[in-house]
C-alpha positions in Angstrom: 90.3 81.0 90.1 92.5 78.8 88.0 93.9 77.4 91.1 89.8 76.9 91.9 89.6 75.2 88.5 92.2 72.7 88.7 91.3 71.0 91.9 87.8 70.7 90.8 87.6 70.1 86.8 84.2 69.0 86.7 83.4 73.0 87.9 85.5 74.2 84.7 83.9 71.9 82.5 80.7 72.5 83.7 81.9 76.4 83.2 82.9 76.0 79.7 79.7 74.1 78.6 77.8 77.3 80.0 79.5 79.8 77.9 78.5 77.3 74.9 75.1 76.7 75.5 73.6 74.1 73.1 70.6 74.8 71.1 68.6 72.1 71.9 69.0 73.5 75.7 68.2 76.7 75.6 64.5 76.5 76.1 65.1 74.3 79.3 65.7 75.9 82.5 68.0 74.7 85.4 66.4 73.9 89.0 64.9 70.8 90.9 65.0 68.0 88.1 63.7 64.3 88.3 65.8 61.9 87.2 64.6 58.0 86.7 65.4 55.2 84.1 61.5 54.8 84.1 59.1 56.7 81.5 56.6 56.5 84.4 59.1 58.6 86.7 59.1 55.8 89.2 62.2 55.6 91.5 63.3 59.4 90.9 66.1 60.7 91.7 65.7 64.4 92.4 69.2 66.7 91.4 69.6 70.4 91.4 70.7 71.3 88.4 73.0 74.3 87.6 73.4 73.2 83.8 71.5 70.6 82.3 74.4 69.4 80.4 75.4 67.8 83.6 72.8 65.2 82.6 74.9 64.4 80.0 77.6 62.9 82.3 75.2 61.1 84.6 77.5 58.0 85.0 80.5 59.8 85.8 79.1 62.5 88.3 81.6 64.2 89.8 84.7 62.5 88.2 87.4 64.4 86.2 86.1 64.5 82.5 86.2 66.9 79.5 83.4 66.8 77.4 83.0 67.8 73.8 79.7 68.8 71.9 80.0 66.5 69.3 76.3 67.8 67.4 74.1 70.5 68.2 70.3 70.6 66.8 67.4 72.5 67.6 65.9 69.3 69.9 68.8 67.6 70.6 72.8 67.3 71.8 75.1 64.5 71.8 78.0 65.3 73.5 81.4 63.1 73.8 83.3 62.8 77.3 86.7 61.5 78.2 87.7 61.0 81.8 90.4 59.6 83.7 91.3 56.2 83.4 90.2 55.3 80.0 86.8 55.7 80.9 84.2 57.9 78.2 80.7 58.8 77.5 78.2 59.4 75.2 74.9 60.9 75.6 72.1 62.2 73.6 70.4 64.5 75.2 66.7 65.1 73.7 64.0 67.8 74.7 60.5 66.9 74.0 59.6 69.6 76.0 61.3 72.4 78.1 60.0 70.2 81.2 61.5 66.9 79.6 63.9 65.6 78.5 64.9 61.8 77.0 69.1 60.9 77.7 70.4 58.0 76.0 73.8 57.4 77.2 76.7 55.3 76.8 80.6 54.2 77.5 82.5 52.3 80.2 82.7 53.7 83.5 85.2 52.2 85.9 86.3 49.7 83.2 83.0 48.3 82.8 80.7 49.1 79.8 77.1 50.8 80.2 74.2 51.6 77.9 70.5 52.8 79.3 68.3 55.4 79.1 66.9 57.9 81.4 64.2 60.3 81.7 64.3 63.8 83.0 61.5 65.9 84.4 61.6 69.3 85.7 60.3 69.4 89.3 60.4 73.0 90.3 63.2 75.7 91.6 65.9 74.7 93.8 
């Protein structure tokens, strides 16, 4: 398994976030999850979701990062990430309700800086 682990980190951090499980996200469930940078859901992109604290690395999706829960409340996270090349996150994750969620993220990814918002909606099972 470590051998498993090293060639794909984002699996071990995704691993170690699970044993933690923030507050804030313990009410919402993993599944079919619509993700859009509109309130209105327009232009959607649907994930499956095995952890919603993936959400907090949107920008850097499948690249090598270790993230650190930086605060922990009962309706929100902010968690830190560092990944390779100098590049780092972050994201506050908010529940309004166990269906949806507000992420406000930020960093430089690929050596350019980024700042938005997104909204999350749960769509269903996987």
């Amino acid at each position: 398994m470590r051998t498993l682990l090293a060639r794909l980190p984002w699996i071990g951090a995704a691993l170690v976030l699970a044993a933690a499980a923030p507050v804030a996200l313990r009410s919402v469930e993993p599944g079919l999850w619509e993700v859009s940078r509109s309130a209105t859901g327009e232009g959607a992109e649907r994930v499956c979701l095995t952890s919603m604290l993936t959400l907090a690395q949107f920008e850097h999706r499948g690249e090598r990062c270790s993230p650190a829960i930086v605060a922990d409340r009962p309706t929100e996270v902010v968690v830190h990430s560092t990944c390779q090349g100098g590049d780092f996150s972050r994201t506050r994750v908010t529940v309004l309700t166990p269906r949806s969620l507000r992420i406000d993220t930020q960093g430089i990814h690929r050596g350019a800086p980024f700042s938005y918002r997104l909204h999350a909606r749960r769509a269903g099972s996987c």
